[in-house]
C-alpha positions as CSV (number, residue, x, y, z in Angstrom):
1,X,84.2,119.7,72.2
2,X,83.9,116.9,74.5
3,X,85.9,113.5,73.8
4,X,84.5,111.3,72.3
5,X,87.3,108.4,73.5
6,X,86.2,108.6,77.2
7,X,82.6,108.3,78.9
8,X,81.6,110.3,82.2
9,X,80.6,106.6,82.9
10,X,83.4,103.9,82.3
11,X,81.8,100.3,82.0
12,X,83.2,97.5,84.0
13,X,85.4,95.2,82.6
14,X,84.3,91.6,81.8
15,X,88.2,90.3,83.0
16,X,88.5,90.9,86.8
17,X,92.1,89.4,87.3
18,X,91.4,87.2,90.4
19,X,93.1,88.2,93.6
20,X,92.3,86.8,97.2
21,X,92.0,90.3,98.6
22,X,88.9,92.6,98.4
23,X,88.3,94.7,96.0
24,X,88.7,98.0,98.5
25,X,92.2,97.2,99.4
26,X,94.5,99.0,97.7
27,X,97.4,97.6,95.3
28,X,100.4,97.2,97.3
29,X,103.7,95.4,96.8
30,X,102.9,94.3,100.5
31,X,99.4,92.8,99.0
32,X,100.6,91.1,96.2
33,X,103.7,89.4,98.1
34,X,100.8,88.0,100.5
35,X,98.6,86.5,97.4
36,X,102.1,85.1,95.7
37,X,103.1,83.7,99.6
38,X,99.2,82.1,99.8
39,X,99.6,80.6,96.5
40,X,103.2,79.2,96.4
41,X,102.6,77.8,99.9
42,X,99.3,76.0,99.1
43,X,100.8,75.0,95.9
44,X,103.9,73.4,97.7
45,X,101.6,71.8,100.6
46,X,99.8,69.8,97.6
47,X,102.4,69.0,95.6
48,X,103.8,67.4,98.7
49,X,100.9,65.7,100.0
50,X,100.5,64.6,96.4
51,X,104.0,62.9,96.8
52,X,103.0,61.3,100.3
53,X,99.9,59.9,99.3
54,X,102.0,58.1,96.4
55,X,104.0,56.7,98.4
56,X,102.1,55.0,100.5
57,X,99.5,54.4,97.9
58,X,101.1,52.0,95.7
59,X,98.4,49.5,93.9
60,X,99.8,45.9,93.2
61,X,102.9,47.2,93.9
62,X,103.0,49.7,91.3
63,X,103.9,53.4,92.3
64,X,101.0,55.8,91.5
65,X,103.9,58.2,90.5
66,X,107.6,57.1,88.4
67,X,110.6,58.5,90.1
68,X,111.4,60.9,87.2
69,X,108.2,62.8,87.8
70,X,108.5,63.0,91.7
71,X,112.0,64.3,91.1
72,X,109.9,66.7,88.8
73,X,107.4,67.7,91.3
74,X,109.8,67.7,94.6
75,X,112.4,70.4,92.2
76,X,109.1,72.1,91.4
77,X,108.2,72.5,95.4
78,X,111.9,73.4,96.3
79,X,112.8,75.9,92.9
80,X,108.5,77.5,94.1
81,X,110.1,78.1,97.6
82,X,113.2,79.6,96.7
83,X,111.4,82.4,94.9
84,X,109.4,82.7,97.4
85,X,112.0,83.2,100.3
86,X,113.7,85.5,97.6
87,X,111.3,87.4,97.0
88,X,110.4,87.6,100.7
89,X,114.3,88.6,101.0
90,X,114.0,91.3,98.9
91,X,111.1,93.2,100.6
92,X,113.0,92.3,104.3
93,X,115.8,93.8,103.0
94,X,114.0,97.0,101.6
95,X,112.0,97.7,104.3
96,X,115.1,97.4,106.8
97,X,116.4,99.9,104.4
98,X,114.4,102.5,104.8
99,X,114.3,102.4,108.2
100,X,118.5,101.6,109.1
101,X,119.7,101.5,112.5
């Protein structure tokens, strides 16, 4: 008896999770850490840029952004880079691993 939970045919999901690769390249620990590097980087560059053009941006000598939340942001940008570099760490560190000198 055939089952009945599973068609020959499976439909395609509504969801596709987004992911800057194309759809033929295979999931990889070496892919995602490139779409996690793309975003945190771009992310960082903004919220940077974001606190530059404040700066210098200041109408009737009021600044665009209060101190407390450009400390906010600039810990955000700092705390997204750590991971990043950890994370980065981590897969320097296995890779040297499995090939050791």
């Amino acid at each position: 008896m055939p089952d009945t939970r599973h068609s020959e045919v499976s439909p395609v999901p509504l969801f596709q999770a987004f992911s800057w690769h194309n759809p033929e390249v295979p999931p990889s620990h070496h892919k995602k850490f490139l779409e996690y590097a793309h975003d945190v980087s771009n992310g960082v560059a903004v919220l940077l840029s974001l606190i530059e053009f404040a700066e210098s941006e200041k109408q009737d000598e009021r600044p665009l952004l209060c101190e407390p939340d450009k400390g906010a942001l600039m810990r955000l940008a700092i705390t997204a880079s750590r991971m990043l570099a950890n994370v980065a760490e981590k897969q320097i560190d296995s890779a040297n691993n499995a090939y050791p000198q």
